[in-house]
N, CA, C and O atoms as a MOPAC input file, in Angstrom:
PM7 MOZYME 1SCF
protein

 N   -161.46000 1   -48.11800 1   -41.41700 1
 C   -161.61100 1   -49.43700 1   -42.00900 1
 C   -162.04000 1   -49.26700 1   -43.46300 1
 O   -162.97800 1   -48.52600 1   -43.75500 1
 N   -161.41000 1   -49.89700 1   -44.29600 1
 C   -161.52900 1   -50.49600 1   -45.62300 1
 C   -162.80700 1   -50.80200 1   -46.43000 1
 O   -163.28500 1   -51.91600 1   -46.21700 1
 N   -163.46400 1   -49.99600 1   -47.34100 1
 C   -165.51200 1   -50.28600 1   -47.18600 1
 C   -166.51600 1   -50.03100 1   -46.23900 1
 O   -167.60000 1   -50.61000 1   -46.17400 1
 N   -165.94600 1   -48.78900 1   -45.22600 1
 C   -167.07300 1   -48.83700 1   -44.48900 1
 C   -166.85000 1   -47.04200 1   -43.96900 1
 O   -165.83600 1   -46.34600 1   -44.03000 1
 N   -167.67000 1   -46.84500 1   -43.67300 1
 C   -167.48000 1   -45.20200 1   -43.30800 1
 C   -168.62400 1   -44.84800 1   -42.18300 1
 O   -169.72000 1   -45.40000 1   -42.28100 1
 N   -168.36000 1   -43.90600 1   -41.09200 1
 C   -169.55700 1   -43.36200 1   -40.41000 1
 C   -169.41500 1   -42.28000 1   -40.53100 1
 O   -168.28300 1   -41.80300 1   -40.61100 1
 N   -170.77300 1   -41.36700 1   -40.59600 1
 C   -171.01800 1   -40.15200 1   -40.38700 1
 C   -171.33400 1   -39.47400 1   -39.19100 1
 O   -172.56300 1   -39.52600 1   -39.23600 1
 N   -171.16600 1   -39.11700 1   -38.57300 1
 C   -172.18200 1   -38.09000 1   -37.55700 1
 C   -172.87100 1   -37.17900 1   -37.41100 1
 O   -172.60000 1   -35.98800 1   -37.56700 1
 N   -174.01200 1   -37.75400 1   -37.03500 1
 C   -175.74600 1   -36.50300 1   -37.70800 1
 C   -176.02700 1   -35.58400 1   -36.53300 1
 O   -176.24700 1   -34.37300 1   -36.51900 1
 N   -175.97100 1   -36.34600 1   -35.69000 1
 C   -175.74500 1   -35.34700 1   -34.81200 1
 C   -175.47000 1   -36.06800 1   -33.07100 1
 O   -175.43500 1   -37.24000 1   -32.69600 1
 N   -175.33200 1   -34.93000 1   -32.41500 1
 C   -174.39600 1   -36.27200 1   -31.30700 1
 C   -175.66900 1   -37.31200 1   -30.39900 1
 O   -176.71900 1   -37.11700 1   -29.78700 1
 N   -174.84100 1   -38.40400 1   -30.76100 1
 C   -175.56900 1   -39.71800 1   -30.02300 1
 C   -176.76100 1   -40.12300 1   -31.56600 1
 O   -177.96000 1   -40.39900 1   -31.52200 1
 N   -175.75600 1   -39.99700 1   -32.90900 1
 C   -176.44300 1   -40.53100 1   -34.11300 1
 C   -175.85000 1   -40.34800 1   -35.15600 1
 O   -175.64700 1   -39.22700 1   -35.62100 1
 N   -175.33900 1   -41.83000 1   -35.88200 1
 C   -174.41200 1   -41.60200 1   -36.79700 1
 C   -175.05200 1   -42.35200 1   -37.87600 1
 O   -175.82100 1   -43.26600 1   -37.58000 1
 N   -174.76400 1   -41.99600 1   -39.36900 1
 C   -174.74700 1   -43.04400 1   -40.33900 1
 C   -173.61900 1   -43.65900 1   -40.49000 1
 O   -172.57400 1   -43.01500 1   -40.56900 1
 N   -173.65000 1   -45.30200 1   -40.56800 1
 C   -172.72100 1   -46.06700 1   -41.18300 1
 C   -173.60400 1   -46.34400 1   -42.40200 1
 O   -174.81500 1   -46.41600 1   -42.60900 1
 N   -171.83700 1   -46.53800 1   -43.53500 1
 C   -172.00200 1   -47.13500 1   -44.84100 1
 C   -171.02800 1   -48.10900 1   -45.05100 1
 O   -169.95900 1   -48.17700 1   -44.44400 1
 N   -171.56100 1   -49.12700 1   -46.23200 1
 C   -170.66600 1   -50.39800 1   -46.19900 1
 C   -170.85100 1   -51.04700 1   -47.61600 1
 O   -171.90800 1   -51.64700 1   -47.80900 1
 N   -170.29900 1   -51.01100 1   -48.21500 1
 C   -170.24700 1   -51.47300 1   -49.36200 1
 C   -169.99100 1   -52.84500 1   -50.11800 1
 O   -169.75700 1   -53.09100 1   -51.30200 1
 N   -170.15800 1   -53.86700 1   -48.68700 1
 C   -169.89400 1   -55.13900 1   -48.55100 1
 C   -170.79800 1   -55.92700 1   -47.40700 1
 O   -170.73200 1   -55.62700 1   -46.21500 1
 N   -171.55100 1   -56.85400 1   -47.86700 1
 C   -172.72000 1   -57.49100 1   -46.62300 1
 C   -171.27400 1   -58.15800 1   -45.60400 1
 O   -171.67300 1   -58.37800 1   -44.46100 1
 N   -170.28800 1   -58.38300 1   -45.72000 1
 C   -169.36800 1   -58.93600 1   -44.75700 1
 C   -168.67300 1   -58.03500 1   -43.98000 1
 O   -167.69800 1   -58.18600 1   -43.24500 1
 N   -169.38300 1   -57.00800 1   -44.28400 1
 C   -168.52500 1   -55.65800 1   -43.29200 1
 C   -169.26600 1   -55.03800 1   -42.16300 1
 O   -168.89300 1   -54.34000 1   -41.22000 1
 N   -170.67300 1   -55.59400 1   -42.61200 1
 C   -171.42900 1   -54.76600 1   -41.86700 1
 C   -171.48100 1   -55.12300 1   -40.13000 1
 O   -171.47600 1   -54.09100 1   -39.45900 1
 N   -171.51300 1   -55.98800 1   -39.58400 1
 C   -171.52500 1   -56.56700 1   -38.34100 1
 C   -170.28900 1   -55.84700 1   -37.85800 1
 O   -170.66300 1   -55.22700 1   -36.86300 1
 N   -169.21400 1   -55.65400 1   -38.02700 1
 C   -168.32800 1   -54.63300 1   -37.59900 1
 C   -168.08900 1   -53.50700 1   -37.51800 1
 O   -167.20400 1   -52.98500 1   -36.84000 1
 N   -169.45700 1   -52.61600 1   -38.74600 1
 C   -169.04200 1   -51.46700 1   -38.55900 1
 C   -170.34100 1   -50.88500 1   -38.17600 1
 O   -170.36700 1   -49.65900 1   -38.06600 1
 N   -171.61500 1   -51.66500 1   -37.91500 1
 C   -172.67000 1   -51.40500 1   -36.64500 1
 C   -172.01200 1   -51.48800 1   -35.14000 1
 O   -172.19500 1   -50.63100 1   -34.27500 1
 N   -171.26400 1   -52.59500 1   -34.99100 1
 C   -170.50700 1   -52.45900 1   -33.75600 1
 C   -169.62800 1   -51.25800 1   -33.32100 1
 O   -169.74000 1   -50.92700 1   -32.14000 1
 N   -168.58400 1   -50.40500 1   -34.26900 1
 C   -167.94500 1   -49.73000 1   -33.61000 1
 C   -168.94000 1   -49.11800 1   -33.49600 1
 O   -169.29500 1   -48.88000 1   -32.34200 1
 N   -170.02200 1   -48.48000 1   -34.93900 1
 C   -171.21900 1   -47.32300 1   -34.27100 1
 C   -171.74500 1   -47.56900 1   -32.93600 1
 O   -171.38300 1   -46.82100 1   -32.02900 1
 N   -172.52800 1   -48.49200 1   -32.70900 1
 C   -172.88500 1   -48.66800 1   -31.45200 1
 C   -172.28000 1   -48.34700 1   -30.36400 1
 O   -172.78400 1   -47.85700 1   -29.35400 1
 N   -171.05000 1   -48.65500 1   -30.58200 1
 C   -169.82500 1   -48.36000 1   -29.36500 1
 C   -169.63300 1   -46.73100 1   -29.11800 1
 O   -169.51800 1   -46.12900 1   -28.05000 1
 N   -169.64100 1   -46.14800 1   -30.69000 1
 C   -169.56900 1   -44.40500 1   -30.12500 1
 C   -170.86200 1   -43.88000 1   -29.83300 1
 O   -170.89800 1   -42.73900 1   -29.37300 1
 N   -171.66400 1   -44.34200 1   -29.96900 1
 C   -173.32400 1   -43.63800 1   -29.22400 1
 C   -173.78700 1   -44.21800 1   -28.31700 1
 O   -174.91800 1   -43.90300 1   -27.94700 1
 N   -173.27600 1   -44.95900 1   -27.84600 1
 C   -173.03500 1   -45.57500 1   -26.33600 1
 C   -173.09200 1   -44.42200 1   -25.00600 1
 O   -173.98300 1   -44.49900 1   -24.16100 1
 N   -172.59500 1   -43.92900 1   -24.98400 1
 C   -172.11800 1   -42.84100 1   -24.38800 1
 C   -173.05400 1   -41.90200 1   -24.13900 1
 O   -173.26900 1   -41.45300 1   -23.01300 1
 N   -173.92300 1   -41.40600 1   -25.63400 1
 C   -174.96600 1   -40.69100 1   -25.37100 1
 C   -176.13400 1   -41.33600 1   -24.70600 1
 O   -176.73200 1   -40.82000 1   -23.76200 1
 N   -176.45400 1   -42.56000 1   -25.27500 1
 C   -177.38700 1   -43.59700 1   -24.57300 1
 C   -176.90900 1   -43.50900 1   -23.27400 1
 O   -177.61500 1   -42.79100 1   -22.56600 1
 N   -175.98300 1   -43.97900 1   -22.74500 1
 C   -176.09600 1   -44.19700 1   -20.92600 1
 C   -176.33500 1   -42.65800 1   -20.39100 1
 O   -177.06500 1   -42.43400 1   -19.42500 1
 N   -175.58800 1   -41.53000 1   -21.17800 1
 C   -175.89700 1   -39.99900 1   -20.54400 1
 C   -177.50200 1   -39.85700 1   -20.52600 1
 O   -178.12000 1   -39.23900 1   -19.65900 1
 N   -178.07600 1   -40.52700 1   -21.62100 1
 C   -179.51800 1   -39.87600 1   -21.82400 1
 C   -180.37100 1   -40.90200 1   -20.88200 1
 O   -181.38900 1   -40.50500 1   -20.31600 1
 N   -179.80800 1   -42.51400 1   -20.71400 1
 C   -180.69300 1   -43.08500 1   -20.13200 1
 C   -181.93200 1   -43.76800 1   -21.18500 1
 O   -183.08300 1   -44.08100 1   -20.87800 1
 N   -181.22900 1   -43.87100 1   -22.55100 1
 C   -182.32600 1   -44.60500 1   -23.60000 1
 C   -181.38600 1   -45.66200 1   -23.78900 1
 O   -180.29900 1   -46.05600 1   -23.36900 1
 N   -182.49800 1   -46.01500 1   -24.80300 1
 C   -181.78700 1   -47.36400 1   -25.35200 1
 C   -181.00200 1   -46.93500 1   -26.61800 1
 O   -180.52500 1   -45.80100 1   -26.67700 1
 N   -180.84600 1   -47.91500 1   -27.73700 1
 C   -180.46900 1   -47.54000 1   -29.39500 1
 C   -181.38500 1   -48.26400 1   -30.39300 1
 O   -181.97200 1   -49.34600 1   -30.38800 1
 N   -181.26600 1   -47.17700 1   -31.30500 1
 C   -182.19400 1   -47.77200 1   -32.23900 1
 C   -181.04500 1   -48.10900 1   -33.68900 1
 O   -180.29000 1   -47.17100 1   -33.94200 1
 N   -180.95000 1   -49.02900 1   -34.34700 1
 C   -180.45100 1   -49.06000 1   -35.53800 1
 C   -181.16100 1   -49.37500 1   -36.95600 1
 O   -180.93800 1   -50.49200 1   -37.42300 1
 N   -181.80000 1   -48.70300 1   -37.51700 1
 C   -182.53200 1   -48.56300 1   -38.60500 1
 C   -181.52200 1   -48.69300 1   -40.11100 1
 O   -180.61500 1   -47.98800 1   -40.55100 1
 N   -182.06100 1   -49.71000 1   -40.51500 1
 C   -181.87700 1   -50.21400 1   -42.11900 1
 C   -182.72900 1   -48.74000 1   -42.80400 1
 O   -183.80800 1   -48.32200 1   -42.38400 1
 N   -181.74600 1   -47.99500 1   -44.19000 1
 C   -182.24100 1   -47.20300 1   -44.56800 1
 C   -182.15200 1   -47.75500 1   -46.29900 1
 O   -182.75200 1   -47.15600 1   -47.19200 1
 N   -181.83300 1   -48.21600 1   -46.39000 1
 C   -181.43600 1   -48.42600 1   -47.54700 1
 C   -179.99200 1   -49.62400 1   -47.89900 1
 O   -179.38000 1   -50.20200 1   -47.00100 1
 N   -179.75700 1   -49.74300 1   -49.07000 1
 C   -178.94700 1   -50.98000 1   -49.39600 1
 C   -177.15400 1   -50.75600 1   -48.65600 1
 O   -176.32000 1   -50.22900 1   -49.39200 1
 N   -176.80300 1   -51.12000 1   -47.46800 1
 C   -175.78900 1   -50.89100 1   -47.22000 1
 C   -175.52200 1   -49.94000 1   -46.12500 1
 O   -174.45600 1   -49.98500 1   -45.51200 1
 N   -176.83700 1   -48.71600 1   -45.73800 1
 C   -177.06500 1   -47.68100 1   -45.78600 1
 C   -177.69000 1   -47.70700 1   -43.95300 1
 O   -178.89100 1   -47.96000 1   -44.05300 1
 N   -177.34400 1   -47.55400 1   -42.48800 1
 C   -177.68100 1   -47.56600 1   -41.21200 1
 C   -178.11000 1   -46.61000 1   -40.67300 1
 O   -178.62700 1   -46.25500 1   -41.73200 1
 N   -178.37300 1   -45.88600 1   -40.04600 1
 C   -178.31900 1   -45.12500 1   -38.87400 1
 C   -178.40700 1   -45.87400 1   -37.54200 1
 O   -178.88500 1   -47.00600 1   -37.47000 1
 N   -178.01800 1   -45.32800 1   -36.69200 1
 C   -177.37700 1   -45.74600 1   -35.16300 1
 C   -177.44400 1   -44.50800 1   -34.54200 1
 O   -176.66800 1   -43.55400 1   -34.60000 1
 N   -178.74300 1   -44.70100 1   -33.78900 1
 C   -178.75500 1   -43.23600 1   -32.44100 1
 C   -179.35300 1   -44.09300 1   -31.26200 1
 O   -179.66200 1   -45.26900 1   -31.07200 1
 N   -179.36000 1   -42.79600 1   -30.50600 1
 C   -179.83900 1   -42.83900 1   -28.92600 1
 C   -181.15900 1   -42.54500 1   -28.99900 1
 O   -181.52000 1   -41.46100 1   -29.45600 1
 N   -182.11700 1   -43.55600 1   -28.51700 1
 C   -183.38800 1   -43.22200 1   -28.81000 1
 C   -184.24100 1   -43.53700 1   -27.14800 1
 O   -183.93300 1   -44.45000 1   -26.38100 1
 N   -185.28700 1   -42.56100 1   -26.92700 1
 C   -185.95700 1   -42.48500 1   -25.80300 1
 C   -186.97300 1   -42.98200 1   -25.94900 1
 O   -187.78100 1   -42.69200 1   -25.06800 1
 N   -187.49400 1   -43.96200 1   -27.08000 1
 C   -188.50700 1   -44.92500 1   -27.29800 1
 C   -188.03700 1   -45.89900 1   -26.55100 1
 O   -188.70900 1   -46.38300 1   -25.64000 1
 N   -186.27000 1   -46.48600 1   -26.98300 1
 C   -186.52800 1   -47.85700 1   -26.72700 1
 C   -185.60200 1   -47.62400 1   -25.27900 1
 O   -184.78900 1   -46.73000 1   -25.04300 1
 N   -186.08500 1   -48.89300 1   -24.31800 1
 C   -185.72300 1   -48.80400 1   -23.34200 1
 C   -184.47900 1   -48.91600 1   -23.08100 1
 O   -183.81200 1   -49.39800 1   -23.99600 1
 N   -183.78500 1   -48.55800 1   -21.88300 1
 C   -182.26600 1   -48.15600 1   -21.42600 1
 C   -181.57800 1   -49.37100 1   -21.54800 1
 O   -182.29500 1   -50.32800 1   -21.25500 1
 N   -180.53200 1   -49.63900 1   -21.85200 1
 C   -180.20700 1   -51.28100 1   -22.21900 1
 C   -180.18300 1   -51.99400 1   -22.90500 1
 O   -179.52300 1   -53.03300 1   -22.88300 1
 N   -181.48200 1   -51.31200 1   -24.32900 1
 C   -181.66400 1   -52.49800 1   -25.19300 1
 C   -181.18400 1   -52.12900 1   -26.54700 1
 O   -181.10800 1   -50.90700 1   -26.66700 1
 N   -180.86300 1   -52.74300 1   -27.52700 1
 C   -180.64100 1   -52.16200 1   -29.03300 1
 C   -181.51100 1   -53.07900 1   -29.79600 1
 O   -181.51300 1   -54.31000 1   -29.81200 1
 N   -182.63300 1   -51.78700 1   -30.75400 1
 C   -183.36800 1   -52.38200 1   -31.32300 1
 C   -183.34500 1   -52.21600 1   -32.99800 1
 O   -182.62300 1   -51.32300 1   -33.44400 1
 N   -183.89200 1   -52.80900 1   -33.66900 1
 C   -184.07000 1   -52.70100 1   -35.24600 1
 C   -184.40700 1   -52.30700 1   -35.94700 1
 O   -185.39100 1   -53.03900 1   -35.83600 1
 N   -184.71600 1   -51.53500 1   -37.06300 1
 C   -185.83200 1   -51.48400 1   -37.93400 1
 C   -185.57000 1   -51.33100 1   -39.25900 1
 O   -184.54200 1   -50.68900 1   -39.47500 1
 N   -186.19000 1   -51.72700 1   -40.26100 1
 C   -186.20900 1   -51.66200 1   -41.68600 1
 C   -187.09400 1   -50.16400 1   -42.52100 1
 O   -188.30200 1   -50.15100 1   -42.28600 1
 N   -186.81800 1   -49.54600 1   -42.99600 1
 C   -187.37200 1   -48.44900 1   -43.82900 1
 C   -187.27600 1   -48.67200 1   -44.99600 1
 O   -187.69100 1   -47.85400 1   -45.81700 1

């Protein structure tokens, strides 16, 4: 997709980037969708952390509970 890019940090955790506030809701979604996978294998939830202007991460995290996707700002 057009303005938006993911990385993979390592498996079940990717950075998305987006260079447009109208892109972003779509390209947290596919992330979510590929660390999905590690989340149900691991039995956590996801965390998606604001890093900066444009700037996500999206992993599998064993804080938050199995099921849920949570937020945070840095």
């Amino acid at each position: 997709m057009t303005g938006s890019s993911s990385l993979e940090l390592s498996p079940g955790m990717l950075e998305v980037r987006v260079d447009h506030a109208s892109k972003v809701d779509r390209a947290l979604d596919d992330a979510i969708a590929e660390v999905q996978g590690a989340a149900t294998r691991h039995q956590t939830g996801m965390m998606i952390t604001r890093t900066g202007p444009g700037k996500y991460t999206v992993r599998a995290d064993p804080a938050v509970p199995f099921g849920l996707i949570r937020q945070q700002h840095q």
